[in-house]
C-alpha positions as CSV (number, residue, x, y, z in Angstrom):
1,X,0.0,0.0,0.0
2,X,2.9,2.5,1.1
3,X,5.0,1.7,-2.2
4,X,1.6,1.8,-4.4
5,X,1.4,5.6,-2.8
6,X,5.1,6.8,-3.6
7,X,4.8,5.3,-7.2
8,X,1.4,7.3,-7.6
9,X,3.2,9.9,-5.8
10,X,6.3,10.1,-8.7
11,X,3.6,9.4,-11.0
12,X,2.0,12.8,-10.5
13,X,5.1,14.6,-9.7
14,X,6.4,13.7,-13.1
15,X,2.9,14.5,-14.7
16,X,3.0,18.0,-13.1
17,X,6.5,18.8,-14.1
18,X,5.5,17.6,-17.4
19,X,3.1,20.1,-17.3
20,X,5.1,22.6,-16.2
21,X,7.6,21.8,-19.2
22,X,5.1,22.4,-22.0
23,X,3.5,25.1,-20.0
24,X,7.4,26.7,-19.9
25,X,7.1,25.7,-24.2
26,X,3.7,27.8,-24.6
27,X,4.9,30.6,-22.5
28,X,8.4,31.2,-24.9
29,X,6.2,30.4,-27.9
30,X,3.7,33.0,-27.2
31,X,6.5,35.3,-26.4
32,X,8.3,35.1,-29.3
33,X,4.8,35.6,-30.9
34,X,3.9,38.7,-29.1
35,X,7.4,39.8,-30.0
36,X,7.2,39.0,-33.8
37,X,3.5,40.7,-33.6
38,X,4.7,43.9,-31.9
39,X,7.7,44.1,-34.2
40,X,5.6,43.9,-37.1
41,X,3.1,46.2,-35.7
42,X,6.0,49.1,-35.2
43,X,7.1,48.9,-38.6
44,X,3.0,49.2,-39.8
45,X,2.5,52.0,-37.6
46,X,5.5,53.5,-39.3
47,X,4.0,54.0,-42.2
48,X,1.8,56.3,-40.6
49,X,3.6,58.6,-38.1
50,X,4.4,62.1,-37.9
51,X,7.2,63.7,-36.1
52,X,7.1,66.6,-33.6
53,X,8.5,68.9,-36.2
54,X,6.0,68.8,-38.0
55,X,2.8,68.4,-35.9
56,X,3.6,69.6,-32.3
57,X,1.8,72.9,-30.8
58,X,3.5,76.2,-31.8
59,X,4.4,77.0,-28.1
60,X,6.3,73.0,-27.8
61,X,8.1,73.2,-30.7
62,X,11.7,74.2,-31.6
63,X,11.9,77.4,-33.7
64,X,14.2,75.6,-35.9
65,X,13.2,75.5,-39.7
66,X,14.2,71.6,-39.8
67,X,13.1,68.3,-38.8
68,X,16.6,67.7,-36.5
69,X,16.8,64.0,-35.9
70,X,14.7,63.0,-38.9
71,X,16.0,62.5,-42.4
72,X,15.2,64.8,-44.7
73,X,15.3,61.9,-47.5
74,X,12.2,62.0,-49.4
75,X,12.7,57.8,-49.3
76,X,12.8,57.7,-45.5
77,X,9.0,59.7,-45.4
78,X,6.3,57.5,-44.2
79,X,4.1,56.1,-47.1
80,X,0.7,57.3,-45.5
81,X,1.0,60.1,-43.1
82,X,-2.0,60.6,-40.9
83,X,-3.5,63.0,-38.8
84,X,-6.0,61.9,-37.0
85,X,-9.4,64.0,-35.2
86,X,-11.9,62.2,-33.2
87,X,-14.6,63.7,-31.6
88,X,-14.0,61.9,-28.0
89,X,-17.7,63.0,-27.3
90,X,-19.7,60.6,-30.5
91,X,-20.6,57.1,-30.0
92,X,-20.7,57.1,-26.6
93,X,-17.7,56.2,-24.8
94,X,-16.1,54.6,-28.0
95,X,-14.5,58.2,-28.9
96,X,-12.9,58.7,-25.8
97,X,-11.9,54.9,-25.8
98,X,-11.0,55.6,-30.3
99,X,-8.6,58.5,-29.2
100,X,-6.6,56.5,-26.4
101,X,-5.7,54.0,-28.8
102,X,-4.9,56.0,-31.9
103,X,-2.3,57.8,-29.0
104,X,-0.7,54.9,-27.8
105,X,0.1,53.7,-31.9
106,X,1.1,57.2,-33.2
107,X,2.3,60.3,-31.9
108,X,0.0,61.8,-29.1
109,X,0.5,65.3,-31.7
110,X,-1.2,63.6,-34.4
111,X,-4.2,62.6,-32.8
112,X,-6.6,65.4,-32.0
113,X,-9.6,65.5,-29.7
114,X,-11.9,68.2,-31.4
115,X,-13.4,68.3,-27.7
116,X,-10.2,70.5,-27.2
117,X,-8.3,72.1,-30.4
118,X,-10.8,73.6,-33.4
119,X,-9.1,71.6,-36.5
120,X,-9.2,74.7,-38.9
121,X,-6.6,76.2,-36.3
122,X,-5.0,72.1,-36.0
123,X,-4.3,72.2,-39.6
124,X,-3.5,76.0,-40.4
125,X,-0.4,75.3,-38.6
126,X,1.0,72.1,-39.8
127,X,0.2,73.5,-43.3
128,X,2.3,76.8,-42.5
129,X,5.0,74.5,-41.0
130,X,5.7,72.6,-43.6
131,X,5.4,75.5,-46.6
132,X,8.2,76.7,-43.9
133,X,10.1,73.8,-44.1
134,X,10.1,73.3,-48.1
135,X,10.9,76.5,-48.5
136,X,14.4,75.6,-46.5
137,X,14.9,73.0,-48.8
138,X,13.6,69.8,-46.4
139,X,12.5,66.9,-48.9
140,X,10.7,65.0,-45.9
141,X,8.7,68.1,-45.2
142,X,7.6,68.0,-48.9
143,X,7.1,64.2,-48.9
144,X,4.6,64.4,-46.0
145,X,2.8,66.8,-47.4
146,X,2.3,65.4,-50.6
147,X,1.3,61.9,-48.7
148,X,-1.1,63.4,-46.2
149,X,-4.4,62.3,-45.4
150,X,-6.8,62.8,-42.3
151,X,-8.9,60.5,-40.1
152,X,-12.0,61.8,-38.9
153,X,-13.9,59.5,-36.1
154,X,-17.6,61.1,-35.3
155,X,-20.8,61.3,-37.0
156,X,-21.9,63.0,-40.4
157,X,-21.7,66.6,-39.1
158,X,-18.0,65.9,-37.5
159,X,-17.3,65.2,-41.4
160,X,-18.6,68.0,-42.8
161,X,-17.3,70.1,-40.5
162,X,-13.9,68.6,-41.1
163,X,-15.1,68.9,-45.2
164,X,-15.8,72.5,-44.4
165,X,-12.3,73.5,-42.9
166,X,-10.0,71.9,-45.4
167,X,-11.8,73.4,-47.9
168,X,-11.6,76.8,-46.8
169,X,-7.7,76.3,-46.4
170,X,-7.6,76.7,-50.2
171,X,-4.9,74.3,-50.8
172,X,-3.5,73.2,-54.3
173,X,-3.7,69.7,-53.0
174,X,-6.1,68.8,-50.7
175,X,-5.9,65.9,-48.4
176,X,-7.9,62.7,-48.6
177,X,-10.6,62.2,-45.8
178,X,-11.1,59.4,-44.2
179,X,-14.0,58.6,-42.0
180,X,-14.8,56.7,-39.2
181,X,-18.5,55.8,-38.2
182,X,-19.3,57.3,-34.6
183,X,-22.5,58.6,-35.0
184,X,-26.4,57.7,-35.4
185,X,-26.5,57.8,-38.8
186,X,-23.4,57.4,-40.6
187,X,-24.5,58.3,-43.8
188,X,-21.5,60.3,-45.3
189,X,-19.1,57.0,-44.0
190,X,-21.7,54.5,-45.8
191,X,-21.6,56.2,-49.0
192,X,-17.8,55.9,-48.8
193,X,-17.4,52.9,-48.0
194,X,-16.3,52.9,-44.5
195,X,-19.4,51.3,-43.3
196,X,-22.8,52.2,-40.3
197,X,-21.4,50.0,-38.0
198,X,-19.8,51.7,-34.9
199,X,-15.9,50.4,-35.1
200,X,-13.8,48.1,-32.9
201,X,-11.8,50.9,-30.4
202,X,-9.2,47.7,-29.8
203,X,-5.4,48.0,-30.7
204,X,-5.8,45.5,-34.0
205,X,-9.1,46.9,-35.3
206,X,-7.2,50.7,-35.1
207,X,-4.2,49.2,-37.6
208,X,-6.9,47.8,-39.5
209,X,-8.4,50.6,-40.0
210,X,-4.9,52.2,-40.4
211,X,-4.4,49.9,-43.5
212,X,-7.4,50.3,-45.4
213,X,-7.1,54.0,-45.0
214,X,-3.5,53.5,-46.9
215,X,-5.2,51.3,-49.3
216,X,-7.9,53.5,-50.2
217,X,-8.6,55.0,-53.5
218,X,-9.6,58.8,-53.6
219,X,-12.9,59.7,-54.5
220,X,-14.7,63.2,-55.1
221,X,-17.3,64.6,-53.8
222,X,-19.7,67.3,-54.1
223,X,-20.2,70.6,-52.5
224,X,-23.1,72.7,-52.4
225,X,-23.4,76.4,-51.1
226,X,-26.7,77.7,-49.8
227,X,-27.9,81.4,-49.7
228,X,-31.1,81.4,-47.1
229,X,-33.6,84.1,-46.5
230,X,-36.1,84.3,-43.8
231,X,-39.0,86.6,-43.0
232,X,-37.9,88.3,-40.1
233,X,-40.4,87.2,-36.9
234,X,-42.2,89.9,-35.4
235,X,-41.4,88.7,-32.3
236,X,-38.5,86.8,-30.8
237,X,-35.1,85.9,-32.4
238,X,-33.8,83.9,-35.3
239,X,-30.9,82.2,-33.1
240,X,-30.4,78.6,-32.3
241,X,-32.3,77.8,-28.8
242,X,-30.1,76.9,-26.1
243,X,-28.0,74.8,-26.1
244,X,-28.2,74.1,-29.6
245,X,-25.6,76.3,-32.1
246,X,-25.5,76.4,-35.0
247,X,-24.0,73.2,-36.5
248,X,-20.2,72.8,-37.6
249,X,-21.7,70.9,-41.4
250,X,-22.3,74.5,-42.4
251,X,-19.2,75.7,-42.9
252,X,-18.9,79.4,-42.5
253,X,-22.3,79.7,-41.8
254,X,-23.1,83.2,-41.0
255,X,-25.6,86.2,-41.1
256,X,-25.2,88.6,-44.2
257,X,-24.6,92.4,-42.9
258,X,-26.9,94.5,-44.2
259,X,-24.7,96.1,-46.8
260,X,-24.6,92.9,-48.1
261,X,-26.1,93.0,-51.8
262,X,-27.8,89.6,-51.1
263,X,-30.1,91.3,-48.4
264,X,-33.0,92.1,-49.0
265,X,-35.7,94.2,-46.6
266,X,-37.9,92.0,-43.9
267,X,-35.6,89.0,-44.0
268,X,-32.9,87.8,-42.4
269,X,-30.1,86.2,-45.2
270,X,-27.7,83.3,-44.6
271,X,-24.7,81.2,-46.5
272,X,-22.9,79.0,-46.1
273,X,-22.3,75.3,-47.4
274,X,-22.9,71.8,-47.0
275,X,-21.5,68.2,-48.1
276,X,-24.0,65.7,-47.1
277,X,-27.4,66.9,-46.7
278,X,-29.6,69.7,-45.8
279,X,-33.1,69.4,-45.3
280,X,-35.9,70.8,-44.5
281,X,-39.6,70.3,-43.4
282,X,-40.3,67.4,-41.1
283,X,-36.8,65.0,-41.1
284,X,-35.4,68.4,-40.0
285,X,-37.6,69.0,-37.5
286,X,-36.8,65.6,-35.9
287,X,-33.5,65.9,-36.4
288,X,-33.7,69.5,-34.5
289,X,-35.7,67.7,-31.5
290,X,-32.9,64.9,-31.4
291,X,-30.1,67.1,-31.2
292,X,-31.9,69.1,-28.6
293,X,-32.6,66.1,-26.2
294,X,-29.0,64.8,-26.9
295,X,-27.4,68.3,-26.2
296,X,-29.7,68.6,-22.4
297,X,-28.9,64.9,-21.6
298,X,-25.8,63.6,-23.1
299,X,-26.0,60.7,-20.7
300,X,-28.6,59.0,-22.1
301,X,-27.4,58.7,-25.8
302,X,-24.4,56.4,-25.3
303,X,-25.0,53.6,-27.7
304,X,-25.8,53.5,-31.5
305,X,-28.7,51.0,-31.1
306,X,-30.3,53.9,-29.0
307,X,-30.0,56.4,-30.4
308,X,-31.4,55.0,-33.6
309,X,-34.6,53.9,-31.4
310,X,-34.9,57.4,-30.0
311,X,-35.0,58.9,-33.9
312,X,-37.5,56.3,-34.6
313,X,-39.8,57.3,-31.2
314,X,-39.4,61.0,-32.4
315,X,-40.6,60.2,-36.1
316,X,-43.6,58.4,-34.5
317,X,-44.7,61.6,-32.6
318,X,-43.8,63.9,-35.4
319,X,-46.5,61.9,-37.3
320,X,-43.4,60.4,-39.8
321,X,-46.1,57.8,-41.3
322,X,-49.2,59.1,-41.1
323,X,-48.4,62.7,-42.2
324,X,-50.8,63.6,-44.5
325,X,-53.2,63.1,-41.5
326,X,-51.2,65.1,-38.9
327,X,-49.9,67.6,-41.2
328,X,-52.4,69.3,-43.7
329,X,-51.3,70.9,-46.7
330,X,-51.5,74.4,-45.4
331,X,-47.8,73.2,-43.3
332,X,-46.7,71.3,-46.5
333,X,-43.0,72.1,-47.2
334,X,-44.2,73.7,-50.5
335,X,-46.6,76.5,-49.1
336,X,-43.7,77.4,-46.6
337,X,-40.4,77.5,-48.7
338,X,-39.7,78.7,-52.0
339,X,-36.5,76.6,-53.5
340,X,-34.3,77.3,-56.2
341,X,-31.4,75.8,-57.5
342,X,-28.0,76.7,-59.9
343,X,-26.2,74.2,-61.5
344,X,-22.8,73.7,-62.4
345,X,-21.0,76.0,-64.8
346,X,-24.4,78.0,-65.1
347,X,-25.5,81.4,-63.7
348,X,-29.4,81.1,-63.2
349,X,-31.1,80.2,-60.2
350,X,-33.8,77.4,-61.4
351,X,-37.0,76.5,-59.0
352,X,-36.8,73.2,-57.3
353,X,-40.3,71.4,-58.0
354,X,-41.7,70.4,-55.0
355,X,-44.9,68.1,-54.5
356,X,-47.3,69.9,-52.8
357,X,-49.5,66.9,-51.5
C-alpha cells in the first residue's frame, strides 16, 4: 500500500513537471509571438507617423526650420502620413476609448480630440510649418505633405465640418478624408465605404483601419453652397435655442450684414455650405428635437442602437407615417419654402419642383 502511494506519488510529480515543461514551451512560444506581432506592428504603424516637427503645438516646438533627428530623405518619409481627429464626445464612450488608442500607436500630436483644439486652427499650422520647411529645402517636409491624409472619427456633421475646414484652407492639394463611423447615422461614412457599424476601439481593429485608409482609393465629392432668406419674426429671435448652435456641417455659416447686396428688406439672409445633406420640413424637424434632447442629456445617448430607437420614437410623434393626416397641406413644405437651385457651370437660379401633396 505505502509503495503503491510513492509510485502514484512520482507518478504525479512527473505529470506535473511535465506540465510545467510544455506550460514553460507555450509561455516562450507565445512570447516570441507577441514579440514578432509587436515588431511587425511598429514597422506598420511607421508607415503612418508624424514627427514633432511637423505636428507639435506652436508653443512645444523648436523654432528651428528643420526636422533635427529626422532625415530629410524623401525615401525615408512615411508612405501614408496621418492626422487623426476624433470627436472623443460621439458614440458614446467609443471616442474617448477611439482617441486612447490612436495615442498609444502614433504620436500623441497627431491625434486630436476636437473636444479640445478647433481643427481649422490644427491644420493651419501644420500647413504653415511645412510651406516653412520646403521653403528651407527639407524633402521630408515636402514628402509628408504630398502623402497626407486625415482621419476623422464622429458622425456626419463631424465630417462635414472637417469637409468644411479643409476646404476653406484653399490648398492646391487637398488631403484625402477618411471617415470613421461614430455617430447615429453614418451616412457620409456609408456612401464611402467605411461602413454604419460603430468600429472596434481595440489596438488590432485601429491598424486595421490604419491599412485600409493606406489602401484606399480617392474619391470626389460634391459641395453645395446655400444662400437662405427668412422673413424676419415679429417677435422673438432667429438664433439657435439653447443649447443648440448652429452646426459645424455649415461651414462658415453666417448672417449677411446688411450692406450685403444679397439682403434684401424684412428677411434675415444666410450662407454658407454643405457636403452631405440639408433638409428641411419634417426630417429636419426631428432631427432638430434629437439634437436638442442629446445636447440637455448627453448621458442617455451612449450607444448607437439607442439612439437609432430614440430617432425612430421622435418620427412616431412627429406623425413620420401618417403625415398627411397630422400635417395638412397648409404646413406642406411647399406653401412654406420657396426653392431654387444653380447648377454647375451655369448662372441662373432654377425652382426646385416640389410636391405639394
Amino acid at each position: 500500500m505505502e509503495t503503491r502511494f510513492r509510485r502514484d506519488k512520482l507518478s504525479s510529480g512527473s505529470g506535473s513537471l511535465k506540465e510545467l515543461k510544455n506550460s514553460f514551451r507555450t509561455f516562450v512560444s507565445r512570447s516570441k509571438e507577441f514579440a514578432m506581432r509587436d515588431e511587425k506592428s511598429a514597422k506598420v504603424i511607421k508607415e503612418f507617423y508624424i514627427p514633432d516637427c511637423i505636428v507639435a503645438p506652436e508653443e512645444s516646438n523648436s523654432s528651428s526650420c528643420s526636422c533635427s533627428g529626422t532625415s530629410d530623405d524623401e525615401d525615408d518619409a512615411p508612405s501614408c502620413p496621418v492626422i487623426v481627429f476624433v470627436n472623443s464626445k460621439s458614440g458614446g464612450q467609443l471616442g474617448r476609448q477611439l482617441l486612447i488608442t490612436y495615442r498609444s500607436l502614433l504620436n500623441q500630436n497627431q491625434v486630436i480630440d476636437l473636444g479640445e483644439k478647433k481643427p481649422d486652427k490644427v491644420l493651419h499650422e501644420v500647413y504653415a510649418r511645412l510651406h516653412k520647411l520646403k521653403c528651407n529645402g527639407d524633402q521630408f517636409a515636402a514628402e509628408i505633405e504630398k502623402r497626407l491624409r486625415i482621419i476623422v472619427a464622429g458622425g456626419d456633421g463631424t465630417a462635414g465640418w472637417l469637409l468644411g475646414v479643409v476646404s476653406d484652407l484653399k490648398l492646391p492639394q487637398p488631403p484625402p478624408i477618411a471617415t470613421v463611423p461614430l455617430g447615429t447615422g453614418n451616412n457620409l461614412p456609408f456612401a464611402f465605404g467605411w461602413g454604419k457599424k460603430n468600429p472596434g476601439t481595440d489596438r488590432l481593429s485601429v491598424e486595421a483601419f490604419l491599412e485600409q485608409v493606406r489602401t484606399a482609393k480617392e474619391m470626389k465629392i460634391d459641395s453645395w453652397h446655400i444662400i437662405m432668406r427668412m422673413r424676419i419674426p415679429k417677435e422673438g429671435s432667429f438664433d439657435p435655442i439653447a443649447p443648440l448652435e448652429l452646426p459645424h456641417s455649415l461651414h462658415a455659416f453666417h448672417r449677411v450684414s446688411h450692406s450685403d447686396s444679397l439682403n434684401m428688406d424684412g428677411y434675415h439672409t444666410f450662407r454658407g455650405g454643405f457636403w452631405n445633406y440639408f433638409s428641411m420640413g419634417m426630417d429636419a424637424q426631428i432631427s432638430y428635437a434629437f439634437h436638442s434632447k442629446r445636447k440637455l442629456h448627453p448621458e442617455k445617448f451612449r450607444n448607437q442602437l439607442v439612439n437609432q430607437s430614440t430617432y425612430l420614437k421622435l418620427g412616431c410623434t412627429q406623425g413620420w407615417f401618417l403625415a398627411s393626416v397630422f400635417h395638412p397641406s397648409s404646413r406642406n413644405i411647399a406653401q412654406l419654402a420657396r426653392v431654387k437651385i444653380m447648377k454647375v457651370g451655369q448662372s441662373q437660379w432654377v425652382d426646385l419642383d416640389i410636391p405639394r401633396r
